[in-house]
C-alpha positions in Angstrom: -137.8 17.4 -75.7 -136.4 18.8 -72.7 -136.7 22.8 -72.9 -132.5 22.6 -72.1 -132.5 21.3 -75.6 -134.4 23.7 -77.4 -132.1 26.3 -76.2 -129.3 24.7 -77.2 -131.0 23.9 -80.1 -131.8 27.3 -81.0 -127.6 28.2 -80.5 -128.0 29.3 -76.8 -125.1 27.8 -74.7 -126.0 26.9 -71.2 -123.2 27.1 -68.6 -122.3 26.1 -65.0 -120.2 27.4 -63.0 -120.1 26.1 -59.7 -117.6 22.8 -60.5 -116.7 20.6 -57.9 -114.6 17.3 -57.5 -117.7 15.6 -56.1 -119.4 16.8 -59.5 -116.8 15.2 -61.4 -116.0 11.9 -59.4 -119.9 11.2 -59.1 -120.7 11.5 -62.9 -123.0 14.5 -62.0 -121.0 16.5 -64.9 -121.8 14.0 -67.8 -125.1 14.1 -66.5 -125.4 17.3 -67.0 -123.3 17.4 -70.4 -125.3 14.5 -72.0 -129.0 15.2 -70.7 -129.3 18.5 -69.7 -127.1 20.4 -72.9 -124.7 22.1 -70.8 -121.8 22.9 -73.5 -120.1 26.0 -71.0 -118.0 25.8 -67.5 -116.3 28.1 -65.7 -115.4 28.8 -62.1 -113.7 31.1 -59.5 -111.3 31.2 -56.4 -114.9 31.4 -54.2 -116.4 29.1 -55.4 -113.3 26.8 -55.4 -112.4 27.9 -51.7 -116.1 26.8 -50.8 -116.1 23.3 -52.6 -112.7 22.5 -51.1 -113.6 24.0 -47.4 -117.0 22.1 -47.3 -115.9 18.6 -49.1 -113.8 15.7 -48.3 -112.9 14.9 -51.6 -110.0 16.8 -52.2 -108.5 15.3 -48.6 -106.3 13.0 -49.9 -105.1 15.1 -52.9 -104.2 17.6 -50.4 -102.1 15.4 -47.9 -100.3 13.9 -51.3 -99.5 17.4 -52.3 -98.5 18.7 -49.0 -96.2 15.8 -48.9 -94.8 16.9 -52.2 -94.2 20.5 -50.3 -96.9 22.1 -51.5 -99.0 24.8 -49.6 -101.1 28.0 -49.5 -101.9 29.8 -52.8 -100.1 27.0 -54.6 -101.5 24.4 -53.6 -105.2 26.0 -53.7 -104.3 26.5 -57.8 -103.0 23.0 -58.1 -106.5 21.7 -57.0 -108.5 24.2 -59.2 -106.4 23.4 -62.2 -106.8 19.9 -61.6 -110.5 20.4 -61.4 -110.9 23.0 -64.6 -108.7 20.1 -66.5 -110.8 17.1 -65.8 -113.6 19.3 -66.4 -112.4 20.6 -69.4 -111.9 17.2 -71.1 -115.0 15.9 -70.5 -116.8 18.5 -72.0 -114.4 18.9 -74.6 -116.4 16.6 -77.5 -119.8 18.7 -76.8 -118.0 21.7 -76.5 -116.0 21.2 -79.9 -119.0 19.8 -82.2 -121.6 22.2 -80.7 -122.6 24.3 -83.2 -121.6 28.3 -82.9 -119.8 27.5 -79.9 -117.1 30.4 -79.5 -113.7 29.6 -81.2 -111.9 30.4 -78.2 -114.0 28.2 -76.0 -113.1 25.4 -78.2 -109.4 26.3 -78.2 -109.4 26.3 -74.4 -111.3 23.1 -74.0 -108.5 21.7 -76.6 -105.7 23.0 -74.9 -106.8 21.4 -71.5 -107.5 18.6 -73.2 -104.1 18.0 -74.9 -102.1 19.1 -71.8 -103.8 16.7 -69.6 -103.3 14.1 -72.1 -107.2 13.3 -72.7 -107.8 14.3 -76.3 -106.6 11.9 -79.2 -107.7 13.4 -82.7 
């Protein structure tokens, strides 16, 4: 048994916080969901800044937006909101079943869920 899963296992909850499009596009996320126990995400303006700045998988997303108008600040949210939501649901069925998971973790990962449109009960 992988030493991940005794901690989670033994109610820790193991988190990552560096999320990327790249992560989420390759499958590296699930990976990490399904063998590795990871049942916690979160993220920040850096380390968004640094995953868009040093990747060309957000260059299309960003000429679509721009075309739409958007720019600066705005348009730096819209990606990281996109990326937290896609995130977000596919953790969302770990998150929710694991057990002693915080309650508002699992209304978060709900609320992204439903607003995206990913979750069906």
């Amino acid at each position: 048994m992988r030493a991940t899963r005794v901690l989670y296992d033994l109610g820790q909850s193991l988190w990552l916080d560096n999320i990327t499009r790249d992560m989420l596009t390759s499958g590296t996320l699930k990976k990490y969901i399904d063998t590795l126990s990871v049942t916690g995400l979160t993220s920040n303006p850096t380390i968004f800044d640094h995953a868009i700045s040093r990747s060309n998988a957000y260059d299309s997303e960003i000429r679509r937006l721009v075309g739409r108008g958007l720019s600066g600040e705005t348009l730096f949210f819209e990606l990281a909101i996109q990326d937290l939501t896609q995130a977000a649901v596919s953790a969302r069925v770990r998150q929710v079943a694991a057990r002693g998971f915080p309650a508002r973790q699992k209304a978060f990962c709900l609320q992204c869920a439903l607003l995206s449109g990913g979750y069906s009960a």
